[in-house]
C-alpha positions as CSV (number, residue, x, y, z in Angstrom):
1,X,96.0,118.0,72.1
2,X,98.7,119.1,74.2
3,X,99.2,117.7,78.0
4,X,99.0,119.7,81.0
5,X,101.0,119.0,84.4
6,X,99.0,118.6,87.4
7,X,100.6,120.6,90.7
8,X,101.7,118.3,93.4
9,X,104.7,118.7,95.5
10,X,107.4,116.4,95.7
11,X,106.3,116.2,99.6
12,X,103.0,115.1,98.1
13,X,104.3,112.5,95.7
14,X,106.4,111.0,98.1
15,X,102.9,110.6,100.8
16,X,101.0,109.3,98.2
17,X,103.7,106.5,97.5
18,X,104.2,105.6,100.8
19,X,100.5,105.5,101.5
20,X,99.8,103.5,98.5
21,X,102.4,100.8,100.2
22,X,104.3,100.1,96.9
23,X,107.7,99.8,97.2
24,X,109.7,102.5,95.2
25,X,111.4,100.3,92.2
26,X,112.9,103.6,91.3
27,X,112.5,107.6,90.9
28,X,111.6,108.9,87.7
29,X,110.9,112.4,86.5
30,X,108.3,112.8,84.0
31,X,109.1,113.8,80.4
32,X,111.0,111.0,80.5
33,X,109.5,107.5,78.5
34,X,107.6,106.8,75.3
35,X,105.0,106.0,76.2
36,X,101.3,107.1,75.9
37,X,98.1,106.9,77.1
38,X,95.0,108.1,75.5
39,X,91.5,107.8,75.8
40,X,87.7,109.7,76.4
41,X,86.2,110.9,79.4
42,X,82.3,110.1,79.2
43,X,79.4,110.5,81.8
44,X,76.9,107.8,83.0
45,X,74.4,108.8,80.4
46,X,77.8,108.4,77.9
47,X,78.0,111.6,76.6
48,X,81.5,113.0,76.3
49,X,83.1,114.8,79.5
50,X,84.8,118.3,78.4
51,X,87.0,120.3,80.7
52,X,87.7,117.0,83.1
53,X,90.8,116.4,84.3
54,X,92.7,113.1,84.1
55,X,95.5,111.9,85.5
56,X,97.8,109.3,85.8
57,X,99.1,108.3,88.7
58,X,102.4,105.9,88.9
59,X,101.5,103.0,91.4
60,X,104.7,100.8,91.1
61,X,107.6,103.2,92.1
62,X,108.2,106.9,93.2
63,X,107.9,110.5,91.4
64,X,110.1,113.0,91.7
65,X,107.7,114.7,89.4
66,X,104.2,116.6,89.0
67,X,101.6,113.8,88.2
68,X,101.2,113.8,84.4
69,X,97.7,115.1,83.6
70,X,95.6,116.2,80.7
71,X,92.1,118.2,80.1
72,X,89.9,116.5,77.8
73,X,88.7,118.4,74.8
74,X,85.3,118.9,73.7
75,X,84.9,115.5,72.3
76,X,85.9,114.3,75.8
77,X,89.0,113.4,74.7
78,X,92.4,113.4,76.3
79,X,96.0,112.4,75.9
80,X,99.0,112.0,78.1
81,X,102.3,111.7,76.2
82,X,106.1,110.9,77.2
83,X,105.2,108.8,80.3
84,X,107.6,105.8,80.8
85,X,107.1,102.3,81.2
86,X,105.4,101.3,84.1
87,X,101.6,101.0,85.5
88,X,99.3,103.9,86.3
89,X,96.5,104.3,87.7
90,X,94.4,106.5,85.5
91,X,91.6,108.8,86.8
92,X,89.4,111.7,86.2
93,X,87.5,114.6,88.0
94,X,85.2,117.5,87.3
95,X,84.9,119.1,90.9
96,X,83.2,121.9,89.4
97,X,80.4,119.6,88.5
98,X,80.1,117.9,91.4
99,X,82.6,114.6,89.8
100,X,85.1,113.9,93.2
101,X,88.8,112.7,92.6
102,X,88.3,109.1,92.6
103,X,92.1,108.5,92.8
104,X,91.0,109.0,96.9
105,X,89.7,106.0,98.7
106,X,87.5,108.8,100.2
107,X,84.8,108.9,97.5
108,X,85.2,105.0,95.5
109,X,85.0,101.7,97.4
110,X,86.8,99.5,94.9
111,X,90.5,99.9,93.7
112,X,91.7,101.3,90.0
113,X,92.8,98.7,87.6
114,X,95.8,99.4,86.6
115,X,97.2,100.6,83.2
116,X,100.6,98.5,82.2
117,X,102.8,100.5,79.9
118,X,105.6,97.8,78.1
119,X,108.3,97.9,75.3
120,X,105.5,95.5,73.3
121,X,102.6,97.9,74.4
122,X,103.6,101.9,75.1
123,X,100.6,103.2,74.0
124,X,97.2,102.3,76.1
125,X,94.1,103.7,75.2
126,X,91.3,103.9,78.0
127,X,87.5,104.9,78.4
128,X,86.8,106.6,81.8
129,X,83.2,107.0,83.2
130,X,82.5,109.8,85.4
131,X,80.0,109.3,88.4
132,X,78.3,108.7,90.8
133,X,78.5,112.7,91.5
134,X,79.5,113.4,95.1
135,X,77.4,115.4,97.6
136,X,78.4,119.4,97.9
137,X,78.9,120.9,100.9
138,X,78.8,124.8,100.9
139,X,79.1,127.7,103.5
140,X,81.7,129.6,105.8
141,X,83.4,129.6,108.8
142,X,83.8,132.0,111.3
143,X,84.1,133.3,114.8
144,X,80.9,132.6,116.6
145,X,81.3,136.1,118.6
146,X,82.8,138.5,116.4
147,X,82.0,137.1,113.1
148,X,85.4,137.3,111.9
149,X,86.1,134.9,109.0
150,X,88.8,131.5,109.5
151,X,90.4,129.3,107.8
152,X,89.9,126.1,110.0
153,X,91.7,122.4,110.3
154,X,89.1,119.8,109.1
155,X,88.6,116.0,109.5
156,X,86.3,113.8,107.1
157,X,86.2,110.5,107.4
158,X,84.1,107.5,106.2
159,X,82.1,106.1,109.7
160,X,82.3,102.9,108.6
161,X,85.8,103.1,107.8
162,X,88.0,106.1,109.9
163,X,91.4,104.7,107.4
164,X,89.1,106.1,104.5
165,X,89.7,110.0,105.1
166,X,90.3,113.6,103.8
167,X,92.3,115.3,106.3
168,X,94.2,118.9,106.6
169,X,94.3,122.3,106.2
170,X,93.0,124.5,103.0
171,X,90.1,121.5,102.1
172,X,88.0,123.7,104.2
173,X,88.5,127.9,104.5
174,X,86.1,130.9,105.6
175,X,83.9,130.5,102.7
176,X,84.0,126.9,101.1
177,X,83.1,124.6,98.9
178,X,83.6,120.7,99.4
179,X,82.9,117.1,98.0
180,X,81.9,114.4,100.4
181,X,81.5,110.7,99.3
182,X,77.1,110.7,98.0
183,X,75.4,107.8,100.4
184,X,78.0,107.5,102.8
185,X,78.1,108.6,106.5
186,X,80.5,111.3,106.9
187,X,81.4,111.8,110.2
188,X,83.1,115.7,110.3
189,X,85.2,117.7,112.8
190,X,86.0,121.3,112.0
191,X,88.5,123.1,114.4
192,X,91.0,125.7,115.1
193,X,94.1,127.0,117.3
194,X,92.0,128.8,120.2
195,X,89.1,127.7,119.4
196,X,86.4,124.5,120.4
197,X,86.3,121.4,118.3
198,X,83.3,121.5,116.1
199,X,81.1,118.6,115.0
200,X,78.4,117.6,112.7
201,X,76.0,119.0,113.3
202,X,76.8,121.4,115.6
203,X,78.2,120.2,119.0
204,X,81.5,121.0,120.7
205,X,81.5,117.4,121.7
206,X,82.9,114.4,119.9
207,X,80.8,111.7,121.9
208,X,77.6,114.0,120.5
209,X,78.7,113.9,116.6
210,X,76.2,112.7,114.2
211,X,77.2,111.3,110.5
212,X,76.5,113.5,107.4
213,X,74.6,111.9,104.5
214,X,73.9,113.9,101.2
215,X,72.6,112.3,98.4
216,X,74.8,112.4,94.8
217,X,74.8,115.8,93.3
218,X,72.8,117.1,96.7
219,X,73.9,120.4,97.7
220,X,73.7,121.4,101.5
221,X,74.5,124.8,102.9
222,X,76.4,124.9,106.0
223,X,77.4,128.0,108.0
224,X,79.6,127.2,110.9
225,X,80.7,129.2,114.1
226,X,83.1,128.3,116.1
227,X,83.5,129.2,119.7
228,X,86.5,130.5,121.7
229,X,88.5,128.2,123.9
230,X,91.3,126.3,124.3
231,X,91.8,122.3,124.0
232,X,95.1,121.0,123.6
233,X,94.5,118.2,121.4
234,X,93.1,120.5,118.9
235,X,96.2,122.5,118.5
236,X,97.3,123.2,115.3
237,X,96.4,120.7,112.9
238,X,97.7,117.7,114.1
239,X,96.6,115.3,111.7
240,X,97.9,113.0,109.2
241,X,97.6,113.9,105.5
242,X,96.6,111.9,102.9
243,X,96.8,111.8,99.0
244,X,95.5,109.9,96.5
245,X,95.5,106.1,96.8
246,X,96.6,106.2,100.4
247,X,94.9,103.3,101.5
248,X,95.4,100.5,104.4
């Protein structure tokens, strides 16, 4: 089965490896090494996972690179070929079914094991379980007088942990679709240039917030509106921008 290159920027790879706090031994570009790693994608229940994505994330230097990644085939299988030597983290995803990207401290608690490519051992072959499914946030946001569709700045973070975090533009837009860690409180802030802060569950004040808490695979529907105004600490989207295994 042939691999396919996930899309993340330079700027992205070189976040994620400052976030992840391991120093850069070198740069590498992908296509580059002999090495392989192969494996199936199965659910809890242990049947196999098609149409996930893997990946495999290099945790011991930088990439001036997409990540390598790979869709598994209908016997859950993948394969991601010509990676050096080196250790990766290796992950998978189904966002479609409601399976987060557990490369983010965001959705997991504990940290990946890492796969070690060597001269004596290119190949690795690994199982990956999907699960726990995430909770599925759904709805729109728009001007609260003239209805008018926007593409907001969001905030999610863990309350027990703020470091934990998905934070940015383009997670959230006018009509959306998001994963949020199942049986965690999820404290949210939605906002825009012009506009009034918005929080869970519907206040334009941060000391009245309140934690979201879905259930895995629970699917809520929220609409919000956001009100006209101006705060300066809410302009633009001033906020720091993580990636995958940015953690303290």
């Amino acid at each position: 089965m042939s691999s396919r290159i996930g899309a993340v920027s330079l700027f992205v790879a070189a976040v994620l490896s400052s976030c992840a706090r391991q120093p850069a031994v070198r740069v590498v570009s992908a296509d580059e090494g002999p090495g392989l790693i192969e494996g199936t994608v199965i659910y809890e229940d242990g049947r196999p996972s098609k149409g996930a994505t893997v990946s495999a994330f290099p945790v011991d230097r930088g990439l001036a690179a997409k990540v390598p990644s790979a869709d598994t085939d209908e016997l859950g299988h993948f394969q991601i070929n010509h990676l050096w030597l080196g250790k990766f983290a290796v992950t998978a995803k189904k966002e479609d079914e409601g399976y987060p990207d557990t490369s983010s401290g965001f959705y997991i608690d504990s940290k990946i094991a890492p796969i070690t490519l060597s001269l004596s051992r290119p190949p690795a072959t690994d199982t990956i379980l999907l699960g726990p499914k995430a909770g599925i946030l759904v709805g729109t946001v728009a001007d609260a007088v003239t209805g008018a569709p926007l593409d907001p700045c969001v905030d999610f973070h863990r309350a027990s942990d703020p470091n934990n975090f998905l934070s940015g533009t383009g997670l959230v837009n006018a009509k959306y679709r998001v994963l949020v860690p199942s049986d965690r409180d999820v404290i949210m802030k939605i906002w825009h240039e012009g506009y009034l802060p918005w929080y869970y569950p519907g206040t334009n004040h941060k000391s009245e917030a309140k934690p979201l808490r879905l259930k895995s695979g629970e699917e809520r529907t929220l609409h919000i509106r956001l009100l006209p105004g101006n705060d300066a600490s809410d302009a633009g989207c001033n906020t720091s921008l993580c990636f995958p295994h940015c953690r303290p």
